[in-house]
C-alpha positions in Angstrom: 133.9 94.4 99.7 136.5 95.9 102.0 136.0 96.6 105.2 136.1 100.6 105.0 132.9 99.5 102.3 131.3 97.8 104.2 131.5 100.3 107.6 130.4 102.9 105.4 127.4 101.3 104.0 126.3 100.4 108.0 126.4 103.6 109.2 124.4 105.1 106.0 122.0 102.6 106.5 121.8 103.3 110.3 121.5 107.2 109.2 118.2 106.0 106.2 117.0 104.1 109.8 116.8 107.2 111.9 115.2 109.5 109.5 112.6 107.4 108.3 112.1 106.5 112.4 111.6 110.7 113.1 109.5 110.6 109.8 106.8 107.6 111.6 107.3 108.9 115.0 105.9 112.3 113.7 103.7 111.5 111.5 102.1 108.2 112.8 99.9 107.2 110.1 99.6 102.5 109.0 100.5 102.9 105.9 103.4 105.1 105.9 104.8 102.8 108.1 104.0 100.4 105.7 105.8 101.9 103.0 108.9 103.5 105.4 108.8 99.3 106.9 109.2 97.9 102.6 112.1 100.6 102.3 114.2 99.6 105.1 113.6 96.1 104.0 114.6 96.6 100.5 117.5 98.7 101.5 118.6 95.7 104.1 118.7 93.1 101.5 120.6 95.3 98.9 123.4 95.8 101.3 123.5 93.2 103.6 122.3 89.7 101.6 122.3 91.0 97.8 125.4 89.1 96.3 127.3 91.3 93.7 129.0 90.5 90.6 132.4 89.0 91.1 134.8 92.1 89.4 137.4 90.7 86.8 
C-alpha cells in the first residue's frame, strides 16, 4: 500500500468517524451506538489490520 493509499484511507475513515459521532451525539439512543460502535470497529480492522492479497 503506498503511502498516498494509505493517507487517503485515514482521512476517509476519520470523515466515517465524525458523521457517525454527529449521528450519536444527536440522536443518543444504546443501541445505535451499539451498532455505529460495531461499524467503526469493522471499518478499523478492514483498513488498518486486514492483510490483503499479495498482487502478482
Amino acid at each position: 500500500m503506498t503511502l498516498t493509499e494509505r493517507l487517503m484511507s485515514v482521512v476517509a475513515f476519520a470523515m466515517l468517524v465524525v458523521f457517525l459521532g454527529v449521528l450519536i451525539l444527536y440522536v443518543p439512543r444504546v443501541d445505535l451506538g451499539v451498532v455505529l460502535l460495531v461499524t467503526i470497529l469493522l471499518c478499523a480492522y478492514d483498513l488498518f489490520w486486514h492483510k490483503t492479497p499479495a498482487r502478482d
